[in-house]
C-alpha positions in Angstrom: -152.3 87.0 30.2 -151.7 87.0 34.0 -150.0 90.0 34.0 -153.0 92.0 32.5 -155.6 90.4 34.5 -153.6 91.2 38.1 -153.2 95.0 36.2 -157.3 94.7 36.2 -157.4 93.5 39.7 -155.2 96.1 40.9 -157.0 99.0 39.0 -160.7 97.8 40.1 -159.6 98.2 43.4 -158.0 101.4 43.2 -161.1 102.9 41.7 -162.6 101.5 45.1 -165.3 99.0 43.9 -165.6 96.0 46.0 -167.7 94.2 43.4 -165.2 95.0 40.3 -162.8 94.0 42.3 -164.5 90.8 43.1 -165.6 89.9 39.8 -161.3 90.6 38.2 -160.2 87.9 41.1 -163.1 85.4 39.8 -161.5 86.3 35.9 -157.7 85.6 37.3 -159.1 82.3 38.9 -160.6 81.0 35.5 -157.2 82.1 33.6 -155.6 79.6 35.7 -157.5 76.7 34.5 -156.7 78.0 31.1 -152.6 78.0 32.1 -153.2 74.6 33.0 -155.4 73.1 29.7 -152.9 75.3 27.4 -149.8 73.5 29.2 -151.4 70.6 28.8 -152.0 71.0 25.1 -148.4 72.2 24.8 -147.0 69.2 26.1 -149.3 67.0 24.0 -147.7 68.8 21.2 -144.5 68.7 22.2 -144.8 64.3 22.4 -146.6 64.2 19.5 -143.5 66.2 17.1 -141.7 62.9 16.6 -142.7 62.8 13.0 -145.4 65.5 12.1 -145.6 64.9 8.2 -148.7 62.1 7.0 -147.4 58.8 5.8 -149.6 57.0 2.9 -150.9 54.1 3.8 -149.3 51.4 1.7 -150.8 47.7 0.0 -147.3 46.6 1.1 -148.5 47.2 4.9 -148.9 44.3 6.8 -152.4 43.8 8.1 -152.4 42.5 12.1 -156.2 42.3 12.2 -159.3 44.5 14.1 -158.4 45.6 17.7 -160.6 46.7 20.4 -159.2 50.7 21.1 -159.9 52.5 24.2 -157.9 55.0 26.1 -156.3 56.1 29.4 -154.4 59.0 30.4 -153.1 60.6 33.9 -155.1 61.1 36.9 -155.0 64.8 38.5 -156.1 65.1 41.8 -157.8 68.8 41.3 -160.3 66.4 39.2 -161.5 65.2 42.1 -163.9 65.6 45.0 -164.8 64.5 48.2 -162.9 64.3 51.6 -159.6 63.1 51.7 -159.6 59.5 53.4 -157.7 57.6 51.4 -153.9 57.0 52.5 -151.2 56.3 49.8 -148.4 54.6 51.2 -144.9 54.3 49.5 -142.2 51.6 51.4 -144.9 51.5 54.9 -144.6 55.5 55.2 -147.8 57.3 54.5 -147.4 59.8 51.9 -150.6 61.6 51.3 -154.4 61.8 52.1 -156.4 62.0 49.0 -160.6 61.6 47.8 -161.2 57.5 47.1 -162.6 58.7 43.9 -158.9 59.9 43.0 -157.3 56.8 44.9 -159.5 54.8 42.5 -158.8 56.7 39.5 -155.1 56.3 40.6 -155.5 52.2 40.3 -157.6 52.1 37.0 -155.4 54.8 35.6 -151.8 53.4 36.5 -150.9 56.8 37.6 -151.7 60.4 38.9 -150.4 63.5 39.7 -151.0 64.8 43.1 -151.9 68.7 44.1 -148.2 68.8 45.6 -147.0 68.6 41.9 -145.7 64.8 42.7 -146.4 62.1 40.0 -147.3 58.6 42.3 -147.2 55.7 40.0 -149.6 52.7 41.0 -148.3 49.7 42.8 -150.9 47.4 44.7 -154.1 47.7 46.9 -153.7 48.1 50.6 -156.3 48.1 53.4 -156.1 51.2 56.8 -158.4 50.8 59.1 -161.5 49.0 56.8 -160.5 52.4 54.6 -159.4 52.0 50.5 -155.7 52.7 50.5 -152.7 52.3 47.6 -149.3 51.5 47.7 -147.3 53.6 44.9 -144.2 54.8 44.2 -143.6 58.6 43.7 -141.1 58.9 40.5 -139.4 62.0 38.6 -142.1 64.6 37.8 -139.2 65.9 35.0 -138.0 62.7 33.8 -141.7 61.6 33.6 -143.9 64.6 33.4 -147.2 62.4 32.2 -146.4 59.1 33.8 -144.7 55.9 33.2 -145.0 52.8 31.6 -143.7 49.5 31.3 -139.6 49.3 30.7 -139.3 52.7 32.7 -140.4 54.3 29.6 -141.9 58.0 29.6 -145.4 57.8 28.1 -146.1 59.7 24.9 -149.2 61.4 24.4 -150.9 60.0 21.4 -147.9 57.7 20.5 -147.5 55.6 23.5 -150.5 52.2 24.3 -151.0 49.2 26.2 -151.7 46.3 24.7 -150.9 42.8 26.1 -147.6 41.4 26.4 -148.6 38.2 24.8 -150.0 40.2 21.4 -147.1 42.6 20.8 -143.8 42.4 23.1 -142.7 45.9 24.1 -141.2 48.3 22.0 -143.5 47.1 19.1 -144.3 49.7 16.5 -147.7 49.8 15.5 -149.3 51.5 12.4 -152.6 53.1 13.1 -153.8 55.2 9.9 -157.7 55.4 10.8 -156.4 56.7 14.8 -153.6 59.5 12.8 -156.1 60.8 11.0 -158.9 61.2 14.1 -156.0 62.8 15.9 -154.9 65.4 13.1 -158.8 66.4 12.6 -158.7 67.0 16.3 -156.2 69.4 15.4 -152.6 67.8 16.1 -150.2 66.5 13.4 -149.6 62.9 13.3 -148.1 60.2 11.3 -150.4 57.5 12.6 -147.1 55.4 14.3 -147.4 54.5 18.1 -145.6 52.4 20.2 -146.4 49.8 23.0 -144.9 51.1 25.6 -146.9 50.5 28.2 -149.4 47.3 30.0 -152.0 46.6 32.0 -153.9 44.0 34.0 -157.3 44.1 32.1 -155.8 44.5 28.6 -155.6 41.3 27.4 -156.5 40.0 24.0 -157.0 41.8 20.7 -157.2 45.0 22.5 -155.4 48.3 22.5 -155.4 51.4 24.8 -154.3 54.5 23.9 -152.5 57.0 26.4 -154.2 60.8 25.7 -152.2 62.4 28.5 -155.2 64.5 29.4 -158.6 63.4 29.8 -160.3 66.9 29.4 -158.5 67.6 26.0 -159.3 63.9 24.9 -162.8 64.5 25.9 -163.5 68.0 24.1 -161.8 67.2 21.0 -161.9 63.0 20.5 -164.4 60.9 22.7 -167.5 62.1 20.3 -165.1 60.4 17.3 -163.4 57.6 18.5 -164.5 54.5 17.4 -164.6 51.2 19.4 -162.8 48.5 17.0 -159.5 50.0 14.7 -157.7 48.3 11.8 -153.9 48.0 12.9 -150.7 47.3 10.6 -147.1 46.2 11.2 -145.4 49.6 11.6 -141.9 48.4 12.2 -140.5 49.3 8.9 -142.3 52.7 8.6 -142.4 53.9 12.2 -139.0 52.9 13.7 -137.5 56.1 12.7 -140.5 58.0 13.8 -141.0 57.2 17.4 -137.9 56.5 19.7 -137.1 53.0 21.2 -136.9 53.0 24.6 
């Protein structure tokens, strides 16, 4: 795809038309944002191909009760506006300069991935000058690629959530049904199995949220479906063999 746009570019400008020219660089700028949502998507896929074929739900399943769902994914800087005041620190040495939106999106999110390519994981609150600063910790990009959670665990894309530690002890398997079958009509296999591989300082309770990877895929193909309270099952017998645990 790139190379036929910059073949456009090139021969717009040959033919000597400023505005043709003008107009190719704007198409090889959107083409990007493209790359970017269809690596996304390919990664999503990628975490998700665990265990691709549906698995019946069974009367044998054992019930665990209603749980409050919501989600979470990983922050991207280019999501965010505004002038870069916000410090991030890692062991006293600042790091970066980013927005406070994306500093704040950092904290609520657990993580984010800066314009450098670097993935900063979320450690505490910090103050600079009277100015909102983090203290985080920058891990592998490779090892990690959409974050980390809890147990040094790499989070999964519509297989990994957070729930809290006092519910489900991590490493649970969890059996979702309703959640697999939102996720297939959104146009990605799944078995409905997840794991809790991850936690978080709100989550507390009969509550569960689930990490999308990417907040503009989840919001194009699931935020207009997802519903607020999910039946969840035991999925340790079913699921173990499904999802690996780390």
């Amino acid at each position: 795809m790139v190379e036929n746009l910059t073949w456009a570019a090139e021969l717009g400008m040959k033919k000597g038309g400023k505005n043709r020219f003008s107009l190719m660089v704007k198409v090889i700028s959107m083409s990007k944002k493209w790359i970017y949502l269809l690596g996304s998507l390919s990664f999503v896929m990628v975490g998700m191909t665990g265990c691709t074929r549906q698995v019946k739900q069974s009367k044998h399943d054992k019930a665990l009760g209603t749980y409050r769902l919501s989600v979470y994914w990983l922050a991207h800087e280019n999501w965010y506006k505004g002038r870069r005041r916000a410090p991030l620190y890692q062991k006293r040495r600042r790091i970066a300069w980013v927005s406070e939106r994306f500093a704040r999106a950092i904290r609520m999110q657990g993580s984010g991935r800066l314009r450098n390519g670097w993935i900063v994981q979320y450690k505490s609150r910090c103050r600079y000058k009277r100015r909102f600063c983090l203290r985080v910790k920058v891990i592998n990009a490779k090892r990690y690629p959409m974050g980390i959670g809890a147990g040094r665990v790499a989070l999964q894309p519509f297989r990994s959530v957070a729930a809290d530690r006092r519910q489900f002890p991590h490493g649970t398997y969890l059996y979702i049904p309703a959640l697999g079958r939102l996720i297939r009509k959104g146009g990605w296999a799944h078995n409905g199995c997840f794991a809790v591989h991850d936690r978080g300082g709100k989550i507390r309770g009969r509550r569960l949220d689930l990490f999308t990877g990417n907040r503009v895929l989840f919001k194009r193909h699931l935020q207009k479906r997802l519903p607020k309270r999910i039946k969840v099952y035991a999925g340790d017998t079913r699921c173990s063999t499904k999802i690996a645990r780390r």
